[in-house]
Backbone as XML, in Angstrom:
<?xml version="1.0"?>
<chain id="A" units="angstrom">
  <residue number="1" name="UNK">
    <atom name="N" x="-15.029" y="5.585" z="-0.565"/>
    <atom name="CA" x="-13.958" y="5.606" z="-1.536"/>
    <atom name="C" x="-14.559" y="5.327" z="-2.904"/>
  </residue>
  <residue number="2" name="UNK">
    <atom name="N" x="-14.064" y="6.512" z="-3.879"/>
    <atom name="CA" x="-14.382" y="6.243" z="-5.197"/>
    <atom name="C" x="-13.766" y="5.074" z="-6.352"/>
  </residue>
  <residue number="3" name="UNK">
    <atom name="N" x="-14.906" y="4.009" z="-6.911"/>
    <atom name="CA" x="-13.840" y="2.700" z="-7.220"/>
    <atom name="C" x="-12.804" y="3.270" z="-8.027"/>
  </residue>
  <residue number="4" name="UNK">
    <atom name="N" x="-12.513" y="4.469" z="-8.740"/>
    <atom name="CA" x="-11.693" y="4.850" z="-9.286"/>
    <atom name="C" x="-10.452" y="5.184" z="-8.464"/>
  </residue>
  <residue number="5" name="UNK">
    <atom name="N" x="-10.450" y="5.435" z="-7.022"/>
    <atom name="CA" x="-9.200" y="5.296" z="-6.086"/>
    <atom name="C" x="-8.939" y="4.107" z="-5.677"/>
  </residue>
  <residue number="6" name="UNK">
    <atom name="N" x="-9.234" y="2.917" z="-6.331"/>
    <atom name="CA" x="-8.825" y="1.482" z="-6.246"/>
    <atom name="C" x="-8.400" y="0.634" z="-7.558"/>
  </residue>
  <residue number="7" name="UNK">
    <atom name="N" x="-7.624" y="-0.203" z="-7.554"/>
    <atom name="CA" x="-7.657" y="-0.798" z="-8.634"/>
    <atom name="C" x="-7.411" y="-2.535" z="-7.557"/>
  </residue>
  <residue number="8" name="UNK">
    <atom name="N" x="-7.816" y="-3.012" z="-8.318"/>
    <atom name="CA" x="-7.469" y="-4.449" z="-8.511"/>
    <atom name="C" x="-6.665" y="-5.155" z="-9.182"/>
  </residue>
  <residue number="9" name="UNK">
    <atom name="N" x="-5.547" y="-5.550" z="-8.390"/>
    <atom name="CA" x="-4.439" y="-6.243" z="-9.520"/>
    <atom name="C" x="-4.174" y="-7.620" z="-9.116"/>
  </residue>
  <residue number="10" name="UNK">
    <atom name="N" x="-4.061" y="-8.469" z="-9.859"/>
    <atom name="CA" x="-3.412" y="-9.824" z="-9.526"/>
    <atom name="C" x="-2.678" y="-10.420" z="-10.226"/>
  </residue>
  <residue number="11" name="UNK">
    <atom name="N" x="-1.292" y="-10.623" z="-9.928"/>
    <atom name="CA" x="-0.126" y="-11.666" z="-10.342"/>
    <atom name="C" x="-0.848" y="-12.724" z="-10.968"/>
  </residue>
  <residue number="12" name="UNK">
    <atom name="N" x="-1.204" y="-12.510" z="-12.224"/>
    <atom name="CA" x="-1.113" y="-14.141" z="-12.736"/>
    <atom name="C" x="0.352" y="-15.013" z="-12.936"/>
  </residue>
  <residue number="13" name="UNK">
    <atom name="N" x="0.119" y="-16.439" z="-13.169"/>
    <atom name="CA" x="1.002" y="-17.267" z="-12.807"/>
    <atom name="C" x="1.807" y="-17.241" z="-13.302"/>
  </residue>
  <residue number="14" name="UNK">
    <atom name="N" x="1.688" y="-16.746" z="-15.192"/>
    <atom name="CA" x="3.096" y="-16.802" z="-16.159"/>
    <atom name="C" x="3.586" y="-15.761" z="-15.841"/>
  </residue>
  <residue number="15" name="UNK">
    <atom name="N" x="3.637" y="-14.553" z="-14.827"/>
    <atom name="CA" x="4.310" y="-13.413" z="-14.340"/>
    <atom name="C" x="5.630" y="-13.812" z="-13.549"/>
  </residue>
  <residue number="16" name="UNK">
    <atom name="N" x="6.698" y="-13.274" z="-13.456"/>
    <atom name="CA" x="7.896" y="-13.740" z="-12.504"/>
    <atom name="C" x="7.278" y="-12.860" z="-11.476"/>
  </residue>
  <residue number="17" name="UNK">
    <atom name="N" x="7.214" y="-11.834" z="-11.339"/>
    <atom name="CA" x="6.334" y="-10.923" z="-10.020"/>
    <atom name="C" x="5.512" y="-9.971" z="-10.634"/>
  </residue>
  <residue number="18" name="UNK">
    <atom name="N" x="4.560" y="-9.488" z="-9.610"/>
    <atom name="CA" x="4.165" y="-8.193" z="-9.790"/>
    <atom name="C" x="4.520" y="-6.764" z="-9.962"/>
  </residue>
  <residue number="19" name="UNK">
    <atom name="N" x="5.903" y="-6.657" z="-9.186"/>
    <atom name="CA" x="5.918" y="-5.506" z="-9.238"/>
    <atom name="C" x="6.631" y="-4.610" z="-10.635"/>
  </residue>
  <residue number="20" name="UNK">
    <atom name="N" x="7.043" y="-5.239" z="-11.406"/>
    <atom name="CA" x="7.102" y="-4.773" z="-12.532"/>
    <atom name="C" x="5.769" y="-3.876" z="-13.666"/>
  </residue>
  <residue number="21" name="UNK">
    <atom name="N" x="4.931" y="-4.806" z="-13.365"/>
    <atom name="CA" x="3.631" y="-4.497" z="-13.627"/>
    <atom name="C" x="3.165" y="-2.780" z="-13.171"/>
  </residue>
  <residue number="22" name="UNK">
    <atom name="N" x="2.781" y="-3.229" z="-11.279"/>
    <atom name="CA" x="2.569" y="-1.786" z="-10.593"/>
    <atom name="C" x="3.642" y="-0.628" z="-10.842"/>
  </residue>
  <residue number="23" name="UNK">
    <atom name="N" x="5.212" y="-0.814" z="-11.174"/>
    <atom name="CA" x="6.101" y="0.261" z="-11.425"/>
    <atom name="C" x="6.000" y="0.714" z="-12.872"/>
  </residue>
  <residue number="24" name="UNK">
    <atom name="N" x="5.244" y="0.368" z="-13.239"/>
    <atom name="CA" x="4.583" y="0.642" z="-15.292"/>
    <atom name="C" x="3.254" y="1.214" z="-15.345"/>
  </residue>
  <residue number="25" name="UNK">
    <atom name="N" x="2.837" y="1.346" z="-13.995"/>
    <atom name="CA" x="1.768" y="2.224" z="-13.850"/>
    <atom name="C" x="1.980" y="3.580" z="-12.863"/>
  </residue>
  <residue number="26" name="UNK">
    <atom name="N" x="1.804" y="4.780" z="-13.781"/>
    <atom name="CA" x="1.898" y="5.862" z="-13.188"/>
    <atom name="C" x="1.025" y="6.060" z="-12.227"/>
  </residue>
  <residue number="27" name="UNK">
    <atom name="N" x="-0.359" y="5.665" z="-12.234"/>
    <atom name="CA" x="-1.511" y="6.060" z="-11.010"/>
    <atom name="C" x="-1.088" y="5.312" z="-9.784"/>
  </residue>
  <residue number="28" name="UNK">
    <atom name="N" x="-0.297" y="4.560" z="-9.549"/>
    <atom name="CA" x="0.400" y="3.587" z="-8.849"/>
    <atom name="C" x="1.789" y="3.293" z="-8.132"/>
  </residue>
  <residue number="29" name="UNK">
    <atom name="N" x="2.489" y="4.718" z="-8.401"/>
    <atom name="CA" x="3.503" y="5.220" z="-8.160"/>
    <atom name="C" x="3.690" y="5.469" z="-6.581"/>
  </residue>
  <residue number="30" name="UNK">
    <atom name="N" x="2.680" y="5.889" z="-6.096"/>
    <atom name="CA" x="2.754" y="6.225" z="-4.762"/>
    <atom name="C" x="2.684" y="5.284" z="-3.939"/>
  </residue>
  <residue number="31" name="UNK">
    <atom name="N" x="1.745" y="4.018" z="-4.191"/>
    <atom name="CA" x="1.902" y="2.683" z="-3.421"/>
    <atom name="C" x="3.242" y="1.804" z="-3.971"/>
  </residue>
  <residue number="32" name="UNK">
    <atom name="N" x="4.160" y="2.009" z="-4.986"/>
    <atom name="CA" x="5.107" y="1.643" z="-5.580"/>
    <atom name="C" x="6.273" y="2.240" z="-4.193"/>
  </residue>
  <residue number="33" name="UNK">
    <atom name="N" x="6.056" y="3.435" z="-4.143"/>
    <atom name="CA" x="7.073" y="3.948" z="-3.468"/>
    <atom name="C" x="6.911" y="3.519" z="-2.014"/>
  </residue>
  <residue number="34" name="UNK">
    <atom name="N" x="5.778" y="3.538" z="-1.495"/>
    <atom name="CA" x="5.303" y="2.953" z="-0.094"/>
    <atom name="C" x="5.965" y="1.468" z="0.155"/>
  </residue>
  <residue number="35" name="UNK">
    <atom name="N" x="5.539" y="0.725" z="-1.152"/>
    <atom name="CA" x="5.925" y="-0.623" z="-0.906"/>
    <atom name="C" x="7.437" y="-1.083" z="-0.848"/>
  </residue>
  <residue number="36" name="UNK">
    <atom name="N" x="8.151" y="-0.244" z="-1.340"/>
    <atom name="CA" x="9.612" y="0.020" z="-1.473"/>
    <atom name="C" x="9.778" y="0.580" z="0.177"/>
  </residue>
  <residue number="37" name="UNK">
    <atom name="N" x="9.164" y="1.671" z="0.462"/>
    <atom name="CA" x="9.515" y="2.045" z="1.826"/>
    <atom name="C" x="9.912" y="1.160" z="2.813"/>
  </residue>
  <residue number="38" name="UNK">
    <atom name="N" x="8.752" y="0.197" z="2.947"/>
    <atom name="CA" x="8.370" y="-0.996" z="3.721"/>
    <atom name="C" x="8.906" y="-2.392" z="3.742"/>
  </residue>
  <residue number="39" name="UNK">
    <atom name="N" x="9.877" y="-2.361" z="2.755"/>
    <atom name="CA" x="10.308" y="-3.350" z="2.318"/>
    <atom name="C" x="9.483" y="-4.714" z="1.488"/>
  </residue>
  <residue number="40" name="UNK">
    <atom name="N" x="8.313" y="-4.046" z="1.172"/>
    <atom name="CA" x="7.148" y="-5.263" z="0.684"/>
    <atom name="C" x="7.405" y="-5.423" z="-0.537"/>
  </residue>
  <residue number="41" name="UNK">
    <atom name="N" x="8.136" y="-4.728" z="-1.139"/>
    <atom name="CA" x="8.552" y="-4.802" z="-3.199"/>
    <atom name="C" x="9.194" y="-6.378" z="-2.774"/>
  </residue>
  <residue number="42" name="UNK">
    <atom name="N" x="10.004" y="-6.771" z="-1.836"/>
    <atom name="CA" x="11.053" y="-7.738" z="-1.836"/>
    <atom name="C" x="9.598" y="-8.841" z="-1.946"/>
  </residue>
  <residue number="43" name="UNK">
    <atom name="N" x="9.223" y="-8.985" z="-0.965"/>
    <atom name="CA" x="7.917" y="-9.936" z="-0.871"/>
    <atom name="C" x="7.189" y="-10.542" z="-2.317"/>
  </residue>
  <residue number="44" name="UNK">
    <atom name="N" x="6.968" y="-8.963" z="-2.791"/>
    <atom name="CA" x="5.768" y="-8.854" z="-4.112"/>
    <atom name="C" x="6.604" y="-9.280" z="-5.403"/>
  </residue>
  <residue number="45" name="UNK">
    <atom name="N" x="8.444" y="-9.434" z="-5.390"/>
    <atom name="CA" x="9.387" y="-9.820" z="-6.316"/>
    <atom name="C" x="9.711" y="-11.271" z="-6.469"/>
  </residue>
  <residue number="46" name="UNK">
    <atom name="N" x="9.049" y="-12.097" z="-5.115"/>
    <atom name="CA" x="9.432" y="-13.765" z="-5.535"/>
    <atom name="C" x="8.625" y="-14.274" z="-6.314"/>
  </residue>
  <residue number="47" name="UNK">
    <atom name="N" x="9.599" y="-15.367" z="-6.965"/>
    <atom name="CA" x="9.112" y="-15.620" z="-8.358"/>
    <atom name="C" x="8.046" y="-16.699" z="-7.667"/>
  </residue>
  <residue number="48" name="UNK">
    <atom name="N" x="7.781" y="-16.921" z="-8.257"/>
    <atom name="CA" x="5.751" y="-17.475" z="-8.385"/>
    <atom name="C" x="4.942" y="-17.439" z="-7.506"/>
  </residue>
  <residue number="49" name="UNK">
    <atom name="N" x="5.302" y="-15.873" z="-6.666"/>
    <atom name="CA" x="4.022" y="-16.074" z="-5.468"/>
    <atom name="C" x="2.765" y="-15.297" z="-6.287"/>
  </residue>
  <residue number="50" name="UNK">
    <atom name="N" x="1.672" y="-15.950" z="-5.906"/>
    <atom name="CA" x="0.539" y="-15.259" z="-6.392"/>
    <atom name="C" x="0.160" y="-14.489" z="-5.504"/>
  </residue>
  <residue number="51" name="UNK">
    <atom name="N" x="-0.258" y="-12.992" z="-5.885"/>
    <atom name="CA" x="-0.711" y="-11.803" z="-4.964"/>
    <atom name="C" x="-1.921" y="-11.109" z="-5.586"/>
  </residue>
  <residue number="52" name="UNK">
    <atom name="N" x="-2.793" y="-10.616" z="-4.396"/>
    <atom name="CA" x="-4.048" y="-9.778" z="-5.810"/>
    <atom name="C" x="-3.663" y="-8.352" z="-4.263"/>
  </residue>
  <residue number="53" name="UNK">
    <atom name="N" x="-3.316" y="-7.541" z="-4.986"/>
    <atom name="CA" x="-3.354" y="-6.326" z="-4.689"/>
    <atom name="C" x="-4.728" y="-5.227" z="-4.818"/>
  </residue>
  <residue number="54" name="UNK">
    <atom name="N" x="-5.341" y="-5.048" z="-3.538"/>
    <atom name="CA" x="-5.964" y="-3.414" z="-3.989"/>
    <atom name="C" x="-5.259" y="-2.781" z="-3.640"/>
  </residue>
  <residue number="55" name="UNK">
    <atom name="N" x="-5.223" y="-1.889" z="-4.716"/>
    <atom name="CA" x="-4.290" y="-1.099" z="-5.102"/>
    <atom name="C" x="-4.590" y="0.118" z="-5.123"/>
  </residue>
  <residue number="56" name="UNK">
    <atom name="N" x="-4.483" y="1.298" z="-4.100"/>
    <atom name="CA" x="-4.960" y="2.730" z="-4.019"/>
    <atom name="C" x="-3.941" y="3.223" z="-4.893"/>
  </residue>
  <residue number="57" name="UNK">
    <atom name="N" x="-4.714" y="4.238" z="-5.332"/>
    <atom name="CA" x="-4.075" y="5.251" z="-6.478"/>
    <atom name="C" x="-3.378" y="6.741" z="-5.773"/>
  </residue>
  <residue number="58" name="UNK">
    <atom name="N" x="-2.857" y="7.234" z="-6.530"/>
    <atom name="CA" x="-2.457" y="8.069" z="-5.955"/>
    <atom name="C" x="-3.279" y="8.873" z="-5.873"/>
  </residue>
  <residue number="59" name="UNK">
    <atom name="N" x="-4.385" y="9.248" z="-6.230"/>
    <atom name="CA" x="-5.555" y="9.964" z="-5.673"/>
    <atom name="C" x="-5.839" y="9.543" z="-4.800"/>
  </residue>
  <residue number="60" name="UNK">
    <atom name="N" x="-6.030" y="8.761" z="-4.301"/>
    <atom name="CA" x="-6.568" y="7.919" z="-2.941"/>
    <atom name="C" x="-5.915" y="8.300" z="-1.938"/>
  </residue>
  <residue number="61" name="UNK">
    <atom name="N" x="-4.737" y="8.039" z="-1.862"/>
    <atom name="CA" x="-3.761" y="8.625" z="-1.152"/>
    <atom name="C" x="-3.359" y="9.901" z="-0.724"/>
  </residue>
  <residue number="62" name="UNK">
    <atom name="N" x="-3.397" y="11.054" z="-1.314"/>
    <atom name="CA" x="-3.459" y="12.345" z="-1.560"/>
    <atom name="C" x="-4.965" y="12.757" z="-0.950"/>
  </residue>
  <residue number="63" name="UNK">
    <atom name="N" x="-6.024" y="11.617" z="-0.396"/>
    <atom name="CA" x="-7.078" y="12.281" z="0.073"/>
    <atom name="C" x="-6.865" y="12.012" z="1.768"/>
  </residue>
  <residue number="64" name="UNK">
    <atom name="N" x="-5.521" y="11.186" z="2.167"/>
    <atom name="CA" x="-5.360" y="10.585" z="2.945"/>
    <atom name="C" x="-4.427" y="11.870" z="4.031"/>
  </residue>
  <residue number="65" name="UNK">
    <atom name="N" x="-5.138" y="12.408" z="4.785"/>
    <atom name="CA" x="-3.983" y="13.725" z="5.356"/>
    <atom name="C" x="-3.196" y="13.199" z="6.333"/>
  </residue>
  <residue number="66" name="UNK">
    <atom name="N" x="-3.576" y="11.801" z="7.268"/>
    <atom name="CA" x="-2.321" y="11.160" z="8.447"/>
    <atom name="C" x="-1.379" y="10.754" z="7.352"/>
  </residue>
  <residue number="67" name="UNK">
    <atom name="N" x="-1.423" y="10.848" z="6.204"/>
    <atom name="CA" x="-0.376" y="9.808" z="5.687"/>
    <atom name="C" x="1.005" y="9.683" z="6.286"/>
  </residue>
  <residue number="68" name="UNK">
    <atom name="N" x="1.969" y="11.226" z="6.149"/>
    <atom name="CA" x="2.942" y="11.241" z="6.924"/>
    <atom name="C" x="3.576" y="10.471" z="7.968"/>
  </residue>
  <residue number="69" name="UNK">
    <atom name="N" x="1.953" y="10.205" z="8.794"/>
    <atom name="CA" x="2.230" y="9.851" z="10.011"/>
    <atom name="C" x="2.323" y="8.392" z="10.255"/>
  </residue>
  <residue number="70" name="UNK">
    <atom name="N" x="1.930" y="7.953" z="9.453"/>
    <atom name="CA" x="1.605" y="6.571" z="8.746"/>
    <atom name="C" x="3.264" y="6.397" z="8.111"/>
  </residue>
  <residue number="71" name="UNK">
    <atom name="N" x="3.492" y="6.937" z="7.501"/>
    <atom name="CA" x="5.039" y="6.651" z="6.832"/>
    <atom name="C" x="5.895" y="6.357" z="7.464"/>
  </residue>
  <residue number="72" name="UNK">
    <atom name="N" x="5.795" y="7.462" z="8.197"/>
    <atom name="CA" x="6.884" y="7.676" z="9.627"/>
    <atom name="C" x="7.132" y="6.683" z="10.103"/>
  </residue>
  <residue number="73" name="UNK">
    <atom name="N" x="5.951" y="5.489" z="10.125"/>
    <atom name="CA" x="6.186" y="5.009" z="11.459"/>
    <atom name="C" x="6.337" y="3.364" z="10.703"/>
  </residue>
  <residue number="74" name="UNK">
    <atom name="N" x="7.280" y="3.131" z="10.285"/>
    <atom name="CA" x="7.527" y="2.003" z="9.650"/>
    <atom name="C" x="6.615" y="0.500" z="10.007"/>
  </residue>
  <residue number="75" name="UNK">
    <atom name="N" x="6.654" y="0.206" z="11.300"/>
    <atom name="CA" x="5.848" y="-0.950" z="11.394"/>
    <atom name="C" x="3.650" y="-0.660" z="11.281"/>
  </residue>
  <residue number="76" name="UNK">
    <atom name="N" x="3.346" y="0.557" z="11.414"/>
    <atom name="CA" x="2.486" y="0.788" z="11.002"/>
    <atom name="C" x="2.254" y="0.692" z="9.664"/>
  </residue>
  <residue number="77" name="UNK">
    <atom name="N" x="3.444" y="1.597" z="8.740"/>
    <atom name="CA" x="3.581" y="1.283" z="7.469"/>
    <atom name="C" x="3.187" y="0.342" z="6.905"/>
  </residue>
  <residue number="78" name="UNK">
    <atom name="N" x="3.480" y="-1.014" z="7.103"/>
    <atom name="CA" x="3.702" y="-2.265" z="7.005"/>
    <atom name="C" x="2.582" y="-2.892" z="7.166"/>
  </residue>
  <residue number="79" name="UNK">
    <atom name="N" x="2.073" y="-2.502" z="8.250"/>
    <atom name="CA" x="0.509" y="-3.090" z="8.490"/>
    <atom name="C" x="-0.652" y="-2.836" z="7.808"/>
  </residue>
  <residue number="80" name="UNK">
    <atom name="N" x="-0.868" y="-1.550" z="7.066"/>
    <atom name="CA" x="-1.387" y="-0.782" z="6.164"/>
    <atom name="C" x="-1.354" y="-1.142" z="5.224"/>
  </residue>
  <residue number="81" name="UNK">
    <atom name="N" x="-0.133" y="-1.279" z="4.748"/>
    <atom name="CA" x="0.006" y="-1.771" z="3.240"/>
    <atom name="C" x="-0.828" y="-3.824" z="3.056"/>
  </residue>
  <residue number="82" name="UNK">
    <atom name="N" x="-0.076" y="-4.047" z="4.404"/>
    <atom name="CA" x="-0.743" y="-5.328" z="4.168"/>
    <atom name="C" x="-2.065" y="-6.205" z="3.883"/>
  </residue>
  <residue number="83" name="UNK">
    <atom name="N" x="-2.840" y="-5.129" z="4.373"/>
    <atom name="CA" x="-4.178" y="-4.811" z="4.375"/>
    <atom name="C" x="-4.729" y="-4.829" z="3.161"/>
  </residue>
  <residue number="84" name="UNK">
    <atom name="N" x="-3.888" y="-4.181" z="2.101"/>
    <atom name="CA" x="-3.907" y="-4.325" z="0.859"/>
    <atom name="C" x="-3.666" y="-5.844" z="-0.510"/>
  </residue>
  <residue number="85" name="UNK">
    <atom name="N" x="-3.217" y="-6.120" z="0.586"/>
    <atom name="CA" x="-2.502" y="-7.903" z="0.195"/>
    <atom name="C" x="-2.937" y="-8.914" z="0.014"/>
  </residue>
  <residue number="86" name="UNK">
    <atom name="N" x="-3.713" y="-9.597" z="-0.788"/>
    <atom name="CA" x="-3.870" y="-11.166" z="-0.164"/>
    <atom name="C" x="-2.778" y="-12.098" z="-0.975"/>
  </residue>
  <residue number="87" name="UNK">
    <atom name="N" x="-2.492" y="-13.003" z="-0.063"/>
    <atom name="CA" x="-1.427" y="-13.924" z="-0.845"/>
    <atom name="C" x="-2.017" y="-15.580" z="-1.924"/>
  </residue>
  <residue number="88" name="UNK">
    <atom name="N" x="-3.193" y="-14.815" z="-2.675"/>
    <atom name="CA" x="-3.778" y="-15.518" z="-3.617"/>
    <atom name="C" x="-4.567" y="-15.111" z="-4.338"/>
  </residue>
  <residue number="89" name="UNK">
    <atom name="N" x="-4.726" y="-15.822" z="-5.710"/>
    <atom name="CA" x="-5.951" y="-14.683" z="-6.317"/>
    <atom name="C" x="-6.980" y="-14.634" z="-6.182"/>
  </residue>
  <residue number="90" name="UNK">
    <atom name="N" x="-7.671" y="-13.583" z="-6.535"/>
    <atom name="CA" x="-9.130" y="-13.028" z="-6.265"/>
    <atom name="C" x="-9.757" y="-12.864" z="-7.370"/>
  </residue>
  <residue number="91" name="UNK">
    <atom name="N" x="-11.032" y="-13.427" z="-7.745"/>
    <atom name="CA" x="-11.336" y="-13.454" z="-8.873"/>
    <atom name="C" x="-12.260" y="-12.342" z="-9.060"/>
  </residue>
  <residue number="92" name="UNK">
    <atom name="N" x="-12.171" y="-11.409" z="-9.564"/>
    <atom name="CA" x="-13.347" y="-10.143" z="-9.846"/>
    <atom name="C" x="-14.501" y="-10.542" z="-10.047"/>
  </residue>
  <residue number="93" name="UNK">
    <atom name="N" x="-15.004" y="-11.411" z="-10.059"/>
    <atom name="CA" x="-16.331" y="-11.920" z="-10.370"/>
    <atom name="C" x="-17.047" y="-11.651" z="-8.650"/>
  </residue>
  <residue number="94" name="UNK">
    <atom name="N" x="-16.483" y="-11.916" z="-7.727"/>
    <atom name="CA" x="-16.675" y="-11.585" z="-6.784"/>
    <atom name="C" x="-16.894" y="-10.413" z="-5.880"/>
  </residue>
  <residue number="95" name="UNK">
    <atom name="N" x="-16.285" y="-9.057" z="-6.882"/>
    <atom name="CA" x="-16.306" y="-8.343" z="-6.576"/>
    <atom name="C" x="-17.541" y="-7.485" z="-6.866"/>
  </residue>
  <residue number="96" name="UNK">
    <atom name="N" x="-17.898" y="-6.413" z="-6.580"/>
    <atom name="CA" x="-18.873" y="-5.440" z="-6.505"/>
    <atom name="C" x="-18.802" y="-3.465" z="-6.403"/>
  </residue>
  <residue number="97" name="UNK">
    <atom name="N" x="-19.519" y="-3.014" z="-7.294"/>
    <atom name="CA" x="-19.212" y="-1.758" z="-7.708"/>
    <atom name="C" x="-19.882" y="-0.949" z="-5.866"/>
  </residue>
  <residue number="98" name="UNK">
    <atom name="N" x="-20.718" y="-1.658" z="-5.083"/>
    <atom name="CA" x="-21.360" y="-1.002" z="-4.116"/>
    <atom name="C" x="-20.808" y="-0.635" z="-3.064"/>
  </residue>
  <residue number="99" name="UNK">
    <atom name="N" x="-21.063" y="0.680" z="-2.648"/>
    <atom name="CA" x="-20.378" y="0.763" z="-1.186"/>
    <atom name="C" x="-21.514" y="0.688" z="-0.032"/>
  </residue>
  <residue number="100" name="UNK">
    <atom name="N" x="-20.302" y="0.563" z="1.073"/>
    <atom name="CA" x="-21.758" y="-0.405" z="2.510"/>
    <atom name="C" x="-21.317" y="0.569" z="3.051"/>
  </residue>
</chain>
């Protein structure tokens, strides 16, 4: 995966939620709509939880051909997306441009 089909986002603390943020980003629309699917917007909307999202783009997604099948199937849905989740922040310093 190209780091450009990822982003890194994290709820800082003076935020009421994130998802205001991700729905103000167009490349981000498609995990916007996923997370809405899934019911995870409700999750990502309480006020002071801290979340760091990777965040696939809609390119990322669009390279993804089960997606459908993945949609379809709501509790898979769910599991997928979560994957994406941690429920604290992540400091980019940690992170790395390399793939393994």
């Amino acid at each position: 995966r190209r780091s450009s089909d990822l982003l890194g986002v994290t709820s800082a603390i003076n935020w009421e939620n994130i998802m205001p943020y991700l729905r103000s980003q167009p490349q981000l629309s498609e995990l916007v709509r996923l997370l809405e699917k899934a019911n995870l917007d409700t999750v990502l909307e309480t006020p002071g939880g801290i979340y760091t999202i990777f965040a696939p783009t809609n390119a990322a997604f669009s390279k993804i051909s089960y997606m459908p099948q993945i949609e379809n199937n709501p509790e898979l849905l769910q599991r997928v997306l979560q994957y994406h989740v941690m429920d604290s922040a992540f400091i980019s310093l940690f992170m790395t441009n390399e793939r393994t």
